[in-house]
N, C-alpha and C positions, 0 to 999 in steps of 0.2 A: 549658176547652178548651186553655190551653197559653197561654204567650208566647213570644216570642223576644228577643233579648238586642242591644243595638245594640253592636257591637263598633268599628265606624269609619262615620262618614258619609263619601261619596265626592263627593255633592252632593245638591242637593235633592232629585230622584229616584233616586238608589242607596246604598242603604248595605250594609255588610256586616254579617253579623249570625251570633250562635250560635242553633241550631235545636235542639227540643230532641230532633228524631228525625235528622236529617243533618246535625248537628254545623254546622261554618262556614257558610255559605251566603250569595249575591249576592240582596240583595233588591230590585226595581225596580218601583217604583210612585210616583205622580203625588204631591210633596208628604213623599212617606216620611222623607224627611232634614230636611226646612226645622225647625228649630231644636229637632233632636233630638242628642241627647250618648252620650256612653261610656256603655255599662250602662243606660241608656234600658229599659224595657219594650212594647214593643209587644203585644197582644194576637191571638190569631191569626186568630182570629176578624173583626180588621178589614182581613186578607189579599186578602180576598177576588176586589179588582182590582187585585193585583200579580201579581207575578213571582216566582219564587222559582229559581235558578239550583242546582243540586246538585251537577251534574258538578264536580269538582273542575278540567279543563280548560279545562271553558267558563267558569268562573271566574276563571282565570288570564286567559284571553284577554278575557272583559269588563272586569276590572278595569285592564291595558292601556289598554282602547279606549274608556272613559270620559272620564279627563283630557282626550282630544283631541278631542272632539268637542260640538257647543254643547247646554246643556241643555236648550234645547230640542228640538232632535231628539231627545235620550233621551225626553220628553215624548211628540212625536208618534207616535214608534215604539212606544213603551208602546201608545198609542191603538191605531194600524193590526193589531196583534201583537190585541188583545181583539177588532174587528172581524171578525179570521179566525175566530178562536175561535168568536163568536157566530153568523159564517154557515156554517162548518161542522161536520159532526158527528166530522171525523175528530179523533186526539189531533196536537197539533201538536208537532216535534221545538224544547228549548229552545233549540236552537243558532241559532235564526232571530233571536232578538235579539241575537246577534253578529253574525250576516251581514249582516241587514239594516240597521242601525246603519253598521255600515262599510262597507258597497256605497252607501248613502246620502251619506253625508259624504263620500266620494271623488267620488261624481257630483258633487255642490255645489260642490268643488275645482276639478274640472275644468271644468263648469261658468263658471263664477267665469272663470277661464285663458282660457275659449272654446275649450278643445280639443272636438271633438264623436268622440264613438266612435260609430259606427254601427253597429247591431244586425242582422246578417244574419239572428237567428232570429225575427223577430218575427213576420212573418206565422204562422208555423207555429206559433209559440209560442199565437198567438193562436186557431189553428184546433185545435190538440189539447188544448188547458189553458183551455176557453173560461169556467169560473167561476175559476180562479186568476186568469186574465188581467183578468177585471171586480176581483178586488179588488186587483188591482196598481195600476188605474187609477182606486181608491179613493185607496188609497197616494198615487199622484203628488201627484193632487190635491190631500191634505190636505199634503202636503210641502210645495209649492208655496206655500200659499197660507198655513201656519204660515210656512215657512222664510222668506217672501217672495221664493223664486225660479222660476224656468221652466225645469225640467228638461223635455228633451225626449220626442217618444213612445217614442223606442227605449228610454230606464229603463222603461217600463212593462213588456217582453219581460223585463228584465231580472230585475226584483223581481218578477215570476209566476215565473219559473225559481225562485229563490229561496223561493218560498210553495210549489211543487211537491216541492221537495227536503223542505221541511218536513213536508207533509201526505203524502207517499210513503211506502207499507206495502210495502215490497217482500219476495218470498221471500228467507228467512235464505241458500241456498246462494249465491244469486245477489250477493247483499251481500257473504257472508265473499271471492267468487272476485274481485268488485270492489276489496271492500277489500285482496286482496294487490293486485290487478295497480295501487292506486294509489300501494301501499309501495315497488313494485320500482321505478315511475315516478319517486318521489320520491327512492329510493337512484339511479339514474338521474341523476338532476339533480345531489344533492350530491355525487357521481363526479366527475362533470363539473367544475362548480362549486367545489372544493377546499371545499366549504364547509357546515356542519352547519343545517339549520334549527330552531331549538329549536321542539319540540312544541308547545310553550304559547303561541308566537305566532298573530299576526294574521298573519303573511308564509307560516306553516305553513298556516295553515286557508285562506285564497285560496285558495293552490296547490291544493288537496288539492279544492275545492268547486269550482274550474276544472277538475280532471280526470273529476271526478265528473260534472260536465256534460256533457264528452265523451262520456263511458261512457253517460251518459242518455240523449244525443241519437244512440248510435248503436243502441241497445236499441231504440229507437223508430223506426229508420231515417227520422229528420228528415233533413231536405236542408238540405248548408249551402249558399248563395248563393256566388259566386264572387267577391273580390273583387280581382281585380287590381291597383288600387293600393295598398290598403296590405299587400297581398304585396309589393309591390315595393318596397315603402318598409319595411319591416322587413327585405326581405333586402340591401338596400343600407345601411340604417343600424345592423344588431345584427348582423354576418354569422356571428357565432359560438352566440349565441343563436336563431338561424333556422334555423341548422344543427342545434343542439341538439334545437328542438321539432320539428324533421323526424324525428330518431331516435328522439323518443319515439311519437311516432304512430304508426314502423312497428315498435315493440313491439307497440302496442295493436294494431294489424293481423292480427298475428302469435297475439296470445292470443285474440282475439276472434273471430278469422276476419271480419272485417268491413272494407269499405275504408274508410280515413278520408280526409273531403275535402279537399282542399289548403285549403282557408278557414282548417280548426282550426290549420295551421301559425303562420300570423301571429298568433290570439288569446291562441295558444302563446305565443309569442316575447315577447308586450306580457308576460306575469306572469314571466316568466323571466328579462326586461332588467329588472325590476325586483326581481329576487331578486340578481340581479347588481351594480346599483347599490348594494343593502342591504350586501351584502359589503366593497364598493369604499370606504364612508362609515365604517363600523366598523372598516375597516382603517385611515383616513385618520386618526381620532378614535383609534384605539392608538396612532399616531404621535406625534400631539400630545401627549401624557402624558408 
């Protein structure tokens, strides 16, 4: 049947490997690395509850987002990523073991901090995504209780989003018109921003799976909830980034013909101040050299 080739272990559960039909490839499975070497052969055949990463980008961006994050979560998210698999029949998008990896570990951060983000779509999330939502609340749980922490309910809305993006067949036309209006959003920002987002980031794919969620949630005509205070605490704390995701909105308005809620401004702002900060720390860090 073929083997594959270990080119670098990353850690216990990812190595990188040559494939012998898609050349380089991220491989992530339970145990895959533990005390395996350069030029190693794996069999492929013992594949069968792994991962296998091809995109050349989604590659870039996992092997990023490995180092930082604790091996046990690559662990349990392997898990949660095969549980979808098995309760559903749709194909799943690979890019959920970037997103979800990294949606995760920033919860447990923040978490951790005690900052609480509240989740204005959850009811709805819950009401139109009613099997996503049950396996998000697989998800928490086995998080929880691996990670040994207590994320709250609102991650449940959040990693159903997340499992939805995944398991979405959407019409090609409807995707290409998405995919420009998320390009022009993104030329948009680094305008603004003086500032380029490399493709192959984790800072890149946020951005891009935040707008993407807009565009979902206005497809669907979800209602956002109102939330007056941390509108007003993002537009008294980021006045320039609040301003910013106000003008992208009334793009999307504009291409979409659809009103966007004042809610998406502030959820705007929070990944925009932080694309901002990225800038700010890299500029600080050229200094220092």
């Amino acid at each position: 049947m073929g083997s594959i080739t270990v080119a670098k272990v990353l850690n216990n559960n990812v190595i990188i490997a040559q494939h012998p039909q898609y050349a380089e490839v991220v491989v992530i499975g339970k145990g895959i690395g533990f005390n395996r070497k350069s030029r190693d052969k794996i069999n492929l055949s013992s594949v069968e509850k792994m991962f296998i990463l091809r995109n050349q980008e989604e590659q870039e961006q996992y092997k990023q987002l490995v180092p930082q994050v604790d091996e046990k979560l690559i662990e349990v998210v392997q898990e949660i990523v095969l549980h979808i698999i098995q309760s559903s029949s749709q194909p799943l998008n690979e890019h959920i073991h970037i997103a979800l990896t990294d949606h995760i570990s920033f919860a447990i951060r923040r978490n951790e901090q005690n900052i609480a983000i509240h989740n204005p779509f959850l009811y709805e999330t819950k009401e139109i995504y009613p099997e996503e939502y049950r396996l998000a609340e697989y998800a928490i749980e086995r998080i929880n209780e691996i990670m040994a922490v207590t994320l709250p309910v609102d991650e449940i809305g959040f990693v159903a989003l997340h499992i939805v993006s995944a398991l979405s067949n959407r019409d090609i036309s409807e995707v290409k018109q998405h995919s420009l209006l998320i390009g022009d959003l993104v030329s948009l920002v680094e305008d603004n921003l003086n500032y380029r987002v490399p493709r192959d980031s984790l800072d890149y794919s946020r951005l891009v799976t935040h707008l993407r969620f807009v565009l979902e949630r206005l497809r669907r005509g979800e209602t956002v909830r109102e939330t007056s205070s941390l509108d007003g605490l993002m537009k008294r704390e980021y006045p320039e980034m609040y301003m910013l995701a106000w003008k992208l909105t009334k793009v999307i308005e504009q291409r979409v013909r659809i009103p966007v809620y004042p809610a998406e401004v502030s959820y705007l702002t929070i990944h925009l101040q932080r694309l901002a900060q990225k800038k700010e720390d890299e500029a600080d860090m050229e200094q220092e050299r």
